[in-house]
C-alpha positions as CSV (number, residue, x, y, z in Angstrom):
1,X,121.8,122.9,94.2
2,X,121.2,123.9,90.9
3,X,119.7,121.3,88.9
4,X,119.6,124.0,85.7
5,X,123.3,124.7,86.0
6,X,124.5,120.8,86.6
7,X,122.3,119.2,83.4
8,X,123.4,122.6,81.4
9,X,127.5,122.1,82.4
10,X,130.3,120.4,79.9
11,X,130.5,118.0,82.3
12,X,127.1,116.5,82.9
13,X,127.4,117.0,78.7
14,X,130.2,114.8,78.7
15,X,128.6,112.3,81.5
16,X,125.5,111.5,79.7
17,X,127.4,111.0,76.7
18,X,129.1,108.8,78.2
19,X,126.1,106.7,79.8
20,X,124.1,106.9,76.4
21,X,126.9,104.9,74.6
22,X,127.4,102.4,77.5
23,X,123.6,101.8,77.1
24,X,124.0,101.5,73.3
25,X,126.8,99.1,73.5
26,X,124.6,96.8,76.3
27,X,121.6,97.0,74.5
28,X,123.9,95.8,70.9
29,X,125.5,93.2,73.0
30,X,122.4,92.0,74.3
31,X,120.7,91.8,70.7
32,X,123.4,89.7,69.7
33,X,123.4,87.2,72.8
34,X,126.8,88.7,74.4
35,X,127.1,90.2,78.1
36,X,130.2,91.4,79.2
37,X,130.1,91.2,83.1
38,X,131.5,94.6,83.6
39,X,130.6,97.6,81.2
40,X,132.5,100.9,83.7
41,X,132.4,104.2,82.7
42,X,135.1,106.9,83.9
43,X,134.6,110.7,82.9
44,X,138.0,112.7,83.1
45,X,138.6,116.4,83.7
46,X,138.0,119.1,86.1
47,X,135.2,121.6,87.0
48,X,136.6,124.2,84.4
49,X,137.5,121.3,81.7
50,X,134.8,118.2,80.7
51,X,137.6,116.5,79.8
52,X,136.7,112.7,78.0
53,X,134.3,110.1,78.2
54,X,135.4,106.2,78.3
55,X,133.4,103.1,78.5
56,X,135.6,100.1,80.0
57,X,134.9,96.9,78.5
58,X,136.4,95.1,81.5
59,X,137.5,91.5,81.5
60,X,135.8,88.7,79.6
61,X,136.7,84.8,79.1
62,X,138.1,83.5,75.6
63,X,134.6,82.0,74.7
64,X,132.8,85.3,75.2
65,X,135.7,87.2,73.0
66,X,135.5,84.7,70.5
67,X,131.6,85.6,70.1
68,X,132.5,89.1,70.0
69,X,135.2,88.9,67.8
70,X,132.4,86.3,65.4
71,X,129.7,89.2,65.6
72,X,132.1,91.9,65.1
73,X,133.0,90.3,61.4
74,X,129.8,89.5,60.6
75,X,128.9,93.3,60.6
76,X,132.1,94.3,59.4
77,X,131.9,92.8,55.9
78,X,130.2,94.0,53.2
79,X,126.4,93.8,52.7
């Protein structure tokens, strides 16, 4: 295989994308004393289209919402 053509493709693109925002939302979570027990990625498309990158959030209990909701305002509001 190609190693060139794979890491040069939309898709790969699109799938490392994909992983470097997983890792930035992990790494923010982390920081801010959060982990969601499932962080997922899924990369759409075909070979001709790259389609769209998603990371899944998954399921989390009420108490871990609540703290993500908590640090989610505290960032939100003005500085």
């Amino acid at each position: 295989m190609n190693t060139e053509r794979v890491t040069s493709s939309p898709r790969y693109a699109k799938f490392k994308e994909v992983m470097d925002a997983r890792l930035a939302l992990a790494s923010a979570l982390r920081k801010a004393g959060i982990q969601l027990p499932a962080l997922d990625i899924r990369v759409t498309g075909r070979a001709d289209d790259p389609g769209y990158g998603v990371v899944e959030l998954g399921i989390c209990a009420a108490p871990v919402a609540q703290q993500l909701a908590e640090v989610i305002t505290r960032g939100a509001e003005p500085r």
